[in-house]
VOFIFI-728137 format. One record per atom (N, C-alpha, C): residue in one letter; x, y, z. Coordinates in steps of 0.05 Angstrom, whole numbers, padded with zeros to 5 digits, always signed. Each point is the difference from the previous one (the first is absolute). Example, Ala and Ser with C-alpha at 12.3 -4.5 7.8 and 13.67 -1.06 7.14 Angstrom:
2
A+00264-00114+00156A-00018+00024+00000A+00018+00024+00000S-00007+00021-00014S+00016+00024+00001S-00015+00022+00014
This chain:
351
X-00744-01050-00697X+00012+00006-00026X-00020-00008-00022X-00006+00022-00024X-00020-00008-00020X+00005-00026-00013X-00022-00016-00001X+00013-00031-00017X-00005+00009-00027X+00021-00015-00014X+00009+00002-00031X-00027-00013-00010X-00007+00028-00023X-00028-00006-00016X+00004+00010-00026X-00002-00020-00023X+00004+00012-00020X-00024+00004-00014X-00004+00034-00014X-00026+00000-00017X+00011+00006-00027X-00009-00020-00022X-00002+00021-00025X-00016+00024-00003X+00009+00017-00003X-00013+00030+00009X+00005+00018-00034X-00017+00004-00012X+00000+00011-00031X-00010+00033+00003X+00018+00017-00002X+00004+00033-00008X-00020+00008-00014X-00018+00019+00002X-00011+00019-00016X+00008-00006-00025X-00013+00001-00025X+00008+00007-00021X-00007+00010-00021X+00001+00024-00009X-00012+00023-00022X-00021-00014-00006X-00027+00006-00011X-00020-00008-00012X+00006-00002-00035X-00002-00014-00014X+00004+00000-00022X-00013+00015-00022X+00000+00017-00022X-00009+00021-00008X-00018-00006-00020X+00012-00022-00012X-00017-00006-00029X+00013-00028-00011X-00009-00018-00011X+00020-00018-00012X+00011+00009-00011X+00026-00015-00011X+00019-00011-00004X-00001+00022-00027X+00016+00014-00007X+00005+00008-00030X+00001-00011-00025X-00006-00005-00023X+00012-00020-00020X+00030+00011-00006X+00020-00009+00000X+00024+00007-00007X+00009+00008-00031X+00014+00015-00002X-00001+00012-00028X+00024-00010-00015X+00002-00005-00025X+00015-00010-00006X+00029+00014-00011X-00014+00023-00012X+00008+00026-00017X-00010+00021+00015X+00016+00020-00007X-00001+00033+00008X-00020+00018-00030X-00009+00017+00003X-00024+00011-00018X+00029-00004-00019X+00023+00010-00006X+00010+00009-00023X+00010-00032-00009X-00005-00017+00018X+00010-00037-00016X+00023-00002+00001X+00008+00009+00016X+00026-00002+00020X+00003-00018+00029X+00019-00026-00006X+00000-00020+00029X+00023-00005-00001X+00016+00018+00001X+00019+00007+00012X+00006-00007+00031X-00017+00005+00019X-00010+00000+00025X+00003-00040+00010X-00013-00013-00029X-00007-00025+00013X+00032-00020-00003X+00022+00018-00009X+00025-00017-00002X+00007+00001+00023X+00018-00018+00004X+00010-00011+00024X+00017+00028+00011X+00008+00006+00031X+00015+00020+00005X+00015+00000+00016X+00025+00002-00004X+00022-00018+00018X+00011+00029+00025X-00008-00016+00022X+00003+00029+00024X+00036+00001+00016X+00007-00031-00013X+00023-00014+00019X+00016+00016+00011X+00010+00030-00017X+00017+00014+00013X-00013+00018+00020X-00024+00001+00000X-00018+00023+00018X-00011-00014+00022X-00006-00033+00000X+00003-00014+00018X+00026-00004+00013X+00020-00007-00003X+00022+00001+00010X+00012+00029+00010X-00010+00024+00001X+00002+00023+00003X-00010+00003+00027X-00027-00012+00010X-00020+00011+00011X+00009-00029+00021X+00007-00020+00004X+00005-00026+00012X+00021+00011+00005X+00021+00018-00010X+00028+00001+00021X-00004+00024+00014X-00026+00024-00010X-00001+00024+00017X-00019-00011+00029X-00019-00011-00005X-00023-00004+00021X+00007-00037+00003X+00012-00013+00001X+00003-00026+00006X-00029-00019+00005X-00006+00012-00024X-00030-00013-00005X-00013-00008-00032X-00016-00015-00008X-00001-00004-00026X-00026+00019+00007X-00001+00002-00033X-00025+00021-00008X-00016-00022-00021X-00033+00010+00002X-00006-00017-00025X-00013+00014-00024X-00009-00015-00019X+00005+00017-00028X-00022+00009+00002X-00019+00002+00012X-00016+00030-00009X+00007+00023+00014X+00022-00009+00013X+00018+00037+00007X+00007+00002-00018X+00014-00015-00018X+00020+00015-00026X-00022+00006-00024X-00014-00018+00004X-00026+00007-00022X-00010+00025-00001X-00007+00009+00029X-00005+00033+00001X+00020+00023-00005X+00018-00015+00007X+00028+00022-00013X+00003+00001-00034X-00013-00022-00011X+00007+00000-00029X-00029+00020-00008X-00028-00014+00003X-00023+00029+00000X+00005+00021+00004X+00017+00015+00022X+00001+00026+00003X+00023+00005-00012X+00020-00008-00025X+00018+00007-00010X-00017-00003-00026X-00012-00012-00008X-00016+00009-00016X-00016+00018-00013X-00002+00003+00032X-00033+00031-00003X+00021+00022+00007X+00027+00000+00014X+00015+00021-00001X+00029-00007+00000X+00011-00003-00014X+00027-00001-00007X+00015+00011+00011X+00007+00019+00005X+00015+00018+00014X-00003+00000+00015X-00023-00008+00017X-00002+00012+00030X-00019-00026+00009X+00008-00023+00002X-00025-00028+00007X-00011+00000+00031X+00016+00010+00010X-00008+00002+00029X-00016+00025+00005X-00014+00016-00014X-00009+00021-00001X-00036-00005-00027X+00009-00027-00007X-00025-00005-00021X-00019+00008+00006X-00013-00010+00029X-00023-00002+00008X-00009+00024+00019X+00019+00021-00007X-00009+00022+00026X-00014+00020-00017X-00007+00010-00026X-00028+00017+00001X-00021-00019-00003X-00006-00022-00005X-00025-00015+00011X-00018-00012+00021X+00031-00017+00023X-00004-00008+00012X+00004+00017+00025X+00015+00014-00005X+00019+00011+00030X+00020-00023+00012X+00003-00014-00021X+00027-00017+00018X+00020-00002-00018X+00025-00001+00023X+00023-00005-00010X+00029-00022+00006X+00012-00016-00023X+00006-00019+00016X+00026+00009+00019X+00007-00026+00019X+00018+00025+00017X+00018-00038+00014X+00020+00005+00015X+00019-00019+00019X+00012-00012-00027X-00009-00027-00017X+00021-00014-00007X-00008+00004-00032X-00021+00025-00001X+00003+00006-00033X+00016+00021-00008X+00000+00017+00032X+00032+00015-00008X+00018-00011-00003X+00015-00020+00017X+00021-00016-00013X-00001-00008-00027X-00021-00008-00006X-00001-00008-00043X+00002+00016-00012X-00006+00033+00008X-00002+00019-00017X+00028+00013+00007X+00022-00008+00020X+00025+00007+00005X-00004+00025+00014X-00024+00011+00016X+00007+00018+00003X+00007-00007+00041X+00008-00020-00001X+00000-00012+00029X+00017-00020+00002X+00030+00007+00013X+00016-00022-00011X+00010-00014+00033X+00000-00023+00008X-00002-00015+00020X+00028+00015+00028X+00004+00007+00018X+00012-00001+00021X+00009-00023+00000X+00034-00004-00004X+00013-00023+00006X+00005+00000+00035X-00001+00023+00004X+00011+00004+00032X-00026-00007+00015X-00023+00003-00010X-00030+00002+00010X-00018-00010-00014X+00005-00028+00003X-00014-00013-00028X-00029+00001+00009X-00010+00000+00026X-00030+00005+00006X-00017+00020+00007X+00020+00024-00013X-00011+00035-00005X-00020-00007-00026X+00007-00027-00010X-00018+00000-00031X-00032+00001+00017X+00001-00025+00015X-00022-00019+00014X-00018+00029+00028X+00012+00019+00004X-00013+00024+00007X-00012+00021-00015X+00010+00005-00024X-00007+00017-00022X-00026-00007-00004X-00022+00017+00007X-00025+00000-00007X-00011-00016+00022X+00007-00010+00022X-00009-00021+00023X-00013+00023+00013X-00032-00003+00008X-00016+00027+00014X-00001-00020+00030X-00015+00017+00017X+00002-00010+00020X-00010-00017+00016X-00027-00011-00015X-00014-00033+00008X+00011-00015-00021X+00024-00001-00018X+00006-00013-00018X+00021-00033+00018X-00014-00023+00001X+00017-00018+00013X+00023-00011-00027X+00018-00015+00018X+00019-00001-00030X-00012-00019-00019X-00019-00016+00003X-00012-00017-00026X-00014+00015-00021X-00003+00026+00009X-00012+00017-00030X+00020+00021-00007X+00003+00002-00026X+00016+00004-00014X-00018+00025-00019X+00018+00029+00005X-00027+00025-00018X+00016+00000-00022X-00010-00007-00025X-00004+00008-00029X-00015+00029-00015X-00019+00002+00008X-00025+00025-00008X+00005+00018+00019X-00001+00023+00002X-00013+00026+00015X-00017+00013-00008X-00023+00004+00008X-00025+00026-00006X+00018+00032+00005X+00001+00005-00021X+00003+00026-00004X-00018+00026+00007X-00029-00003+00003X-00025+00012+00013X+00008+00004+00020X+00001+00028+00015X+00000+00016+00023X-00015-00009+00015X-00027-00011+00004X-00017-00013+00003X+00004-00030+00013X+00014-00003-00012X+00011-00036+00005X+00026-00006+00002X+00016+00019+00010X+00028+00001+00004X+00011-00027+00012X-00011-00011+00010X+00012-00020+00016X-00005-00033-00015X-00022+00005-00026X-00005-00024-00005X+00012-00010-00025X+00015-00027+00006X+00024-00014-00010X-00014-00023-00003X+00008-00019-00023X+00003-00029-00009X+00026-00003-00004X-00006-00033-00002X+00034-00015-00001X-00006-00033+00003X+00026-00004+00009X-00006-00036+00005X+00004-00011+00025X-00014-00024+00002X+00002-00013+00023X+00004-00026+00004X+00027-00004+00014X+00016-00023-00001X+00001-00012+00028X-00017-00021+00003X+00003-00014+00029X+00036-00012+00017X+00013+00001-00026X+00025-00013+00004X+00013+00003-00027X+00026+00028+00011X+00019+00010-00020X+00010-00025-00016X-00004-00024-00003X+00011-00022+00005X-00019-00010-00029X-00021+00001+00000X-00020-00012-00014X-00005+00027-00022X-00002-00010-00022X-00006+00013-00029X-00025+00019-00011X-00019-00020+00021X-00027+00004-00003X-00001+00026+00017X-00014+00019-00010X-00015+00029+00011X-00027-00001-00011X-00009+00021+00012X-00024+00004-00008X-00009+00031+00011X-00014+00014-00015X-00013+00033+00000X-00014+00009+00021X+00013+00027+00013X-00016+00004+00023X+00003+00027-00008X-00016+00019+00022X-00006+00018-00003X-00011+00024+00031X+00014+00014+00008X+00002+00007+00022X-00006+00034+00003X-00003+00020+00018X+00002+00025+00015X+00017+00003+00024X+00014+00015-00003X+00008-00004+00032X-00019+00020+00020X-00026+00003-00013X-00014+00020+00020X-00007-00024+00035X+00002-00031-00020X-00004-00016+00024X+00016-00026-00002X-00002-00030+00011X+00017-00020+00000X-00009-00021-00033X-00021+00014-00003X-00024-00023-00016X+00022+00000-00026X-00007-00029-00004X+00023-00007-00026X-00033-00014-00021X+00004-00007-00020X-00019-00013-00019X+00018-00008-00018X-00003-00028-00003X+00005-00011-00028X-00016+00001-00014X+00009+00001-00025X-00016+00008-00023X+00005-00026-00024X+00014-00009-00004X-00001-00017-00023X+00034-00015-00012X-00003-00014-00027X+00021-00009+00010X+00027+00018-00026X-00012+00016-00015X+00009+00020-00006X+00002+00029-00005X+00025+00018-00008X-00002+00025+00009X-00024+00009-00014X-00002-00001-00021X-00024+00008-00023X-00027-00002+00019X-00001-00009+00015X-00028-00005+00023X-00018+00030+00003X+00028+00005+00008X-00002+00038+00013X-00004+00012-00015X+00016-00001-00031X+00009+00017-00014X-00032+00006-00012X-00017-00021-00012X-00032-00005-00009X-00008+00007+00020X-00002-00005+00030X-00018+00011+00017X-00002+00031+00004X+00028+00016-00006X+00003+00027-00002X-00010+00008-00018X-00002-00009-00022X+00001+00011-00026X-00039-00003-00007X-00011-00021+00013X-00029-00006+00007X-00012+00020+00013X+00014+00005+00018X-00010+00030+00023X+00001+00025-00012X+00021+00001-00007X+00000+00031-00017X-00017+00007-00033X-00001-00020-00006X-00021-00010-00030X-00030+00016+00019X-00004-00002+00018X-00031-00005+00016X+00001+00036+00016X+00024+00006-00001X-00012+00032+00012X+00016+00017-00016X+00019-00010-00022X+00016+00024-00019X-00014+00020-00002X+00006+00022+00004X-00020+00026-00024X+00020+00016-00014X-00019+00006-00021X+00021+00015-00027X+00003-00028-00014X-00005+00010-00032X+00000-00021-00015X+00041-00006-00008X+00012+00017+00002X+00022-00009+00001X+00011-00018+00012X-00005-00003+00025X+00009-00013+00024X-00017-00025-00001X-00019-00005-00013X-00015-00026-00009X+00018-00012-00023X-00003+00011-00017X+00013-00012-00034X+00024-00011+00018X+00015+00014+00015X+00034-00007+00003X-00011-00023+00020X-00014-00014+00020X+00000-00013+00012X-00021-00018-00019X-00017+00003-00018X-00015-00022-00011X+00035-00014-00018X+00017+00021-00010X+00022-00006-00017X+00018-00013+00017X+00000-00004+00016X+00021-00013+00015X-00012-00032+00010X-00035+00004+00000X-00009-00028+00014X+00008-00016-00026X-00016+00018-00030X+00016-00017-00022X+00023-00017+00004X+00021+00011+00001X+00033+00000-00002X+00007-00018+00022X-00010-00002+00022X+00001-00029+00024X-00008-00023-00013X-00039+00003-00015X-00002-00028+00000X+00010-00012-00029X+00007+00019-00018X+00030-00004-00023X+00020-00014+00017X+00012+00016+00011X+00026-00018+00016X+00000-00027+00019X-00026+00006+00024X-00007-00026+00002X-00002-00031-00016X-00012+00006-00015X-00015-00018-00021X+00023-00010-00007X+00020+00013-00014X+00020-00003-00015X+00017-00011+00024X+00007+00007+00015X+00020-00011+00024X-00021-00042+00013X-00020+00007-00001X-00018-00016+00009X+00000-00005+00034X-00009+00024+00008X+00001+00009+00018X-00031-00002+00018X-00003-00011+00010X-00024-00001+00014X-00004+00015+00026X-00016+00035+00004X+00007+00013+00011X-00011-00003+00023X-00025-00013-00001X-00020-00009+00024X+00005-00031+00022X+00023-00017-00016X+00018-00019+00014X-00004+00008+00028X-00007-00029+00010X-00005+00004+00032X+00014-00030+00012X+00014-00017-00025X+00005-00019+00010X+00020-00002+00027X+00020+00012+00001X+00023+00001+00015X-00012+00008+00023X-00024+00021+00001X-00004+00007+00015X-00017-00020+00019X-00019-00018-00014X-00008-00015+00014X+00012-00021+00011X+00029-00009-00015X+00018-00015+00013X+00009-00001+00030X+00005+00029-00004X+00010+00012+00032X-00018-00005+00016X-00030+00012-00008X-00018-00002+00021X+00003-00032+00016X+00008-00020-00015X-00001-00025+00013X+00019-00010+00017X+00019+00019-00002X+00025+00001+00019X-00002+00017+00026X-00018+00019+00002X-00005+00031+00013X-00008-00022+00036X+00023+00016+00020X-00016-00020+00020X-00001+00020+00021X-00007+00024-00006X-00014+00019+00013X+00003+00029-00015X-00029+00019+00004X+00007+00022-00021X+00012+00019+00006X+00009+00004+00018X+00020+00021+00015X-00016+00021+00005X+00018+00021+00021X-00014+00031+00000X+00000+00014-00030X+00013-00009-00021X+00002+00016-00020X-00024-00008-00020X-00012-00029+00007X-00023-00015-00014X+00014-00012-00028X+00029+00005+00000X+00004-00009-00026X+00017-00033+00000X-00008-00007+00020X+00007-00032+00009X+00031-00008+00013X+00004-00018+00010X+00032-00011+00011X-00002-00028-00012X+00024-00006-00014X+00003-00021-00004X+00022-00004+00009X+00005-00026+00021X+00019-00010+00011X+00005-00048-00018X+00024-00007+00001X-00002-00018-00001X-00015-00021+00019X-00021-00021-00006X+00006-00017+00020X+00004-00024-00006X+00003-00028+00021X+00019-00020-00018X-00033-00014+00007X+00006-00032-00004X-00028-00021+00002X-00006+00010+00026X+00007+00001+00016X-00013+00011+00026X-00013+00019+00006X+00002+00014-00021X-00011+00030+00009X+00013+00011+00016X+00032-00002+00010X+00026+00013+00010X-00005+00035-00013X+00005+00019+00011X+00003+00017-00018X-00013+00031+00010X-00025-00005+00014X-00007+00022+00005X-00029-00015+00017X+00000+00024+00020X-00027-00006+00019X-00009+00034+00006X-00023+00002+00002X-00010+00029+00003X+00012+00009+00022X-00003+00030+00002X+00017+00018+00023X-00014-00006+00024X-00036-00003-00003X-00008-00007+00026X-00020+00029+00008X+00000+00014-00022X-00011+00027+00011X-00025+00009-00025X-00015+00011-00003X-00025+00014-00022X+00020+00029-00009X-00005-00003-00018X+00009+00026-00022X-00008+00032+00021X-00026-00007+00008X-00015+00020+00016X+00021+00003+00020X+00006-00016+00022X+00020-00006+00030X+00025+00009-00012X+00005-00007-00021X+00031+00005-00005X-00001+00025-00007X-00017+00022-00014X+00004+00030-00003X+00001+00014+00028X-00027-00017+00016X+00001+00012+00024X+00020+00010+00010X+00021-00023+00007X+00013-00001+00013X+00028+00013-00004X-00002+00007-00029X+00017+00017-00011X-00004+00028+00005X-00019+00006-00006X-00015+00024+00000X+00006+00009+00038X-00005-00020+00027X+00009+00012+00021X+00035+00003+00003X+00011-00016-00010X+00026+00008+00000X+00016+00026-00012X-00024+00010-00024X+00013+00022-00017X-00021+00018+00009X-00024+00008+00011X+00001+00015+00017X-00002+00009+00029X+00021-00020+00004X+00004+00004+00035X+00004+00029+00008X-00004+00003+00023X+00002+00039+00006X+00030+00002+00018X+00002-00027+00001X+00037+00007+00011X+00014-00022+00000X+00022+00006+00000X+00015-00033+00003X-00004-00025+00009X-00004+00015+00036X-00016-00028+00012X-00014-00010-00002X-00027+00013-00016X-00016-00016-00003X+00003-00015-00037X+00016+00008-00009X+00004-00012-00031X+00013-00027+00006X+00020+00006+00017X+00009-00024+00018X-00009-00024+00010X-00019+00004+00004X-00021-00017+00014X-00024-00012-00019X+00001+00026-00016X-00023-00006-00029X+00020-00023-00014X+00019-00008+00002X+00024-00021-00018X-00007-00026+00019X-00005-00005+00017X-00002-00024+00017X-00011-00011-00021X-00027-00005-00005X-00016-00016-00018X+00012-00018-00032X+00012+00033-00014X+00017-00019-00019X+00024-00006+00000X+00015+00005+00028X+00023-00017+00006X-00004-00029+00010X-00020+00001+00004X-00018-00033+00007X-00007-00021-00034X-00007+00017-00008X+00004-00005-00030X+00025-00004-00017X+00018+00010+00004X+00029-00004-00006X+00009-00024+00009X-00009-00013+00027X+00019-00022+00019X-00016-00018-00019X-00022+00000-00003X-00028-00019-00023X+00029-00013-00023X+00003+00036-00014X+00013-00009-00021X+00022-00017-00003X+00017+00014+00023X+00026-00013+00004X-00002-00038-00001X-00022-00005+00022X+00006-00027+00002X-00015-00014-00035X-00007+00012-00008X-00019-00001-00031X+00019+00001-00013X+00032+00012+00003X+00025-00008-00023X+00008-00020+00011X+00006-00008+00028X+00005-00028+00009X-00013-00024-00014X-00028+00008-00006X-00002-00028-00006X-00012+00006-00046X+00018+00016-00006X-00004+00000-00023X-00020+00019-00013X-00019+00010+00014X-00019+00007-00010X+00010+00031-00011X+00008+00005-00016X+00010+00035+00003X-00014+00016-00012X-00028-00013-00010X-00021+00023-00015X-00003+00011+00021X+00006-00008+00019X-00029+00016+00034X+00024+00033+00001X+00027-00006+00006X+00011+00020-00004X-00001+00022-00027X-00011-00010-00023X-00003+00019-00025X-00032+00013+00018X-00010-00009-00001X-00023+00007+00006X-00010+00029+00026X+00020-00018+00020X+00006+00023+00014X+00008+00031-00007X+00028-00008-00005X+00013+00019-00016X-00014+00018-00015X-00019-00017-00022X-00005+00018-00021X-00017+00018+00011X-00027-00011+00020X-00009+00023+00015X+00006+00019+00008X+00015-00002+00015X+00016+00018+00017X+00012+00020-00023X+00014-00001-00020X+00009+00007-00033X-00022+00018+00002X-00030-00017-00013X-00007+00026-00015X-00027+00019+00021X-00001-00007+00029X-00006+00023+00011X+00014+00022+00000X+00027-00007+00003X+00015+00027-00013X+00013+00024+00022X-00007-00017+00024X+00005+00026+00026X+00027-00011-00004X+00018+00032+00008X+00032+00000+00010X+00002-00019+00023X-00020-00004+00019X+00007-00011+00022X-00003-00032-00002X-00002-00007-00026X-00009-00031-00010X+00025-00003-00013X+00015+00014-00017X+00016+00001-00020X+00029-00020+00011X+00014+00000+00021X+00022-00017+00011X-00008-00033+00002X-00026+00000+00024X-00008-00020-00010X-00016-00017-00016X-00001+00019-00024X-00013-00009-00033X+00026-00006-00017X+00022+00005+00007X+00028-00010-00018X+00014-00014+00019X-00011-00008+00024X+00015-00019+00008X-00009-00024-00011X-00040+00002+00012X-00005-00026-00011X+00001-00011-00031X-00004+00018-00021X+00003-00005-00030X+00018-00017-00003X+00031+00023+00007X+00024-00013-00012X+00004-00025+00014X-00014-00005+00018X+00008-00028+00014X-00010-00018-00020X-00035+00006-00003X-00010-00014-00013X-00001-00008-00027X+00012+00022-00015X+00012-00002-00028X+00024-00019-00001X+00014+00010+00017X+00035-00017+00001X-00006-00033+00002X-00021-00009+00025X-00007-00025+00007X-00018-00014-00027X-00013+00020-00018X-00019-00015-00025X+00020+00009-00021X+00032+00004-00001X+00015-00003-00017X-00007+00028-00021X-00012+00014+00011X-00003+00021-00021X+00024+00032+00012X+00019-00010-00002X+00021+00011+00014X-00004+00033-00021X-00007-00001-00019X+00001+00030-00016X-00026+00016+00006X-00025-00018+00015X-00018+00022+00006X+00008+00018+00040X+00013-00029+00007X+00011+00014+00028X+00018+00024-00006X+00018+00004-00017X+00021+00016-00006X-00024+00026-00004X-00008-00003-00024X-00020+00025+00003X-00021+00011+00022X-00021-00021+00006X-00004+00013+00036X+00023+00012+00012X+00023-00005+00002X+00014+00010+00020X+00010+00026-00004X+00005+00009-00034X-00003+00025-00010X-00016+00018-00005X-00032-00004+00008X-00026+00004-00005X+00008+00022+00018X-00003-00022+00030X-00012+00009+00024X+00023+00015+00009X+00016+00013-00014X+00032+00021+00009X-00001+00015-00013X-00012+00005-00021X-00016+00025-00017X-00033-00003-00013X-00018-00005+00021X-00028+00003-00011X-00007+00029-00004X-00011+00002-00012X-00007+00025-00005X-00027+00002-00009X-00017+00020-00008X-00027+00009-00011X-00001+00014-00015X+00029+00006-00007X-00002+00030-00028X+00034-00008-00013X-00004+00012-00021X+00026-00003-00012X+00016-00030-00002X-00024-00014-00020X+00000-00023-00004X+00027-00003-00016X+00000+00010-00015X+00021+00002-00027X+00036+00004+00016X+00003-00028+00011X+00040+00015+00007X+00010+00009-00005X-00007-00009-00032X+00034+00002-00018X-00011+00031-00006X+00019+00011-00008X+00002+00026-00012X-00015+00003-00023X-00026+00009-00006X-00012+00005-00022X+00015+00017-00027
């Protein structure tokens, strides 16, 4: 049985673009409006009884920017510049998405793609034909805990990236990219006019878009980076109780996925399972004695290789392992994941 080893293990993280902005104080017309206080309480309490999770304020901050730049239509601000559009719990703000009392976790599927594990949470969609699949949002180690932080994903594969410790991260890194290949002077002015109008609102919000603190927080918690590379954080107590590695290389563990999903017949898929059912008995006695990261870990692998023939026992071990680290609302969602995964027709609810 692998002996319990704990590493601080620190995630990839965006390269930083330029310092720090000077923050603005005023808008060109001397308007700070922006820098009064802005009370979200009823839109927080909206979004905490639909998704049983807090949100933090540079979600609502971006909901107040794109009601700015489009009034009528805020969830639609950023789609002739950026190609994105906001989507899961800014429909609910914008009412056009009103919660399932009968199905309160039809919310927590809406927009869930198919390497999406339940700690990320899609906000953004790329609207580009091109990039159909690529989504941002948040990432919450424990529905439980306040703290998120920005990630950014494709479902062309498992790879997750955090990016920073707010939404505005993306929104400048998009808006940086398309500045650098726009053509047509129209389509410049409107995106030089919009980088305006961010670091106006920034400034004025005092918003620090390049914030990496939180993120480096986590990294000091991170006690292995998962198949998704975007880290596991499990509790552990003075002992280092809490989590011990699976016992296998990132390399061994696809392998071995990879002969199970493509075995050429039953019996031998059968047989291709010996190995990580040997790994399972690992885990099992690994909840006996506390350690229940080894089961996230497992799990999550198994998660985001993504074969049907992984999928039963990828929601067995989760929800075990979620239920046992008290995160009883991300087990609920694995268990709805993996009973409608899908690859297309992200969008549930009725457009």
């Amino acid at each position: 049985m692998p002996a319990r080893k704990r590493k601080t293990v620190e995630t990839s993280v965006s390269t930083k673009r330029s310092k720090p902005r000077k923050e603005l104080k005023e808008n060109s017309k001397g308007d700070t409006s922006s820098n009064s206080k802005v009370d979200h309480k009823e839109n927080r309490t909206l979004l905490n009884n639909a998704y049983g999770l807090s949100f933090p304020k540079d979600f609502f901050d971006l909901w107040d920017f794109c009601k700015e730049i489009n009034p009528t239509s805020p969830r639609s601000a950023l789609m002739h510049t950026l190609n994105f559009e906001l989507v899961g719990p800014y429909e609910v703000l914008s009412k056009e998405l009103v919660a399932d009392e009968g199905d309160k976790f039809k919310l927590h599927m809406h927009w869930r793609f198919y390497f999406d594990p339940p700690e990320f949470m899609t906000t953004i969609i790329s609207k580009d034909k091109r990039e159909a699949t690529y989504h941002v949002g948040y990432w919450r180690d424990d529905p439980k805990n306040d703290k998120c932080v920005v990630a950014r994903t494709s479902d062309d594969n498992w790879a997750i990236a955090i990016l920073g410790d707010n939404i505005f991260y993306e929104i400048q890194h998009r808006l940086d990219c398309r500045l650098t290949t726009a053509k047509g002077k129209e389509l410049k002015s409107k995106l030089e006019q919009l980088k305006e109008s961010l670091n106006v609102f920034c400034g004025c919000r005092g918003i620090n878009v390049d914030s990496q603190l939180c993120v480096k927080e986590r990294a000091k918690t991170i006690v292995a980076p998962g198949l998704h590379g975007a880290g596991l954080v499990v509790p552990l107590d003075e002992n280092e109780v809490g989590y011990r590695p699976v016992g296998e290389t990132k390399s061994k563990l696809i392998k071995m996925f990879k002969n199970i999903d493509e075995a050429p017949n039953d019996d031998i898929r059968m047989d291709a399972f010996d190995p990580l059912q040997e790994l399972i008995r690992y885990v099992q006695l690994g909840n006996d004695e506390c350690d229940f990261g080894m089961g996230l870990e497992l799990g999550m692998a198994m998660f985001c290789y993504g074969s049907k023939y992984l999928n039963k026992a990828a929601c067995r071990m989760l929800s075990m392992a979620y239920t046992l680290l008290k995160r009883d609302l991300f087990s609920k969602i694995i268990e709805c994941h993996l009973m409608d995964r899908r690859r297309e027709k992200y969008a549930r609810f009725p457009s």
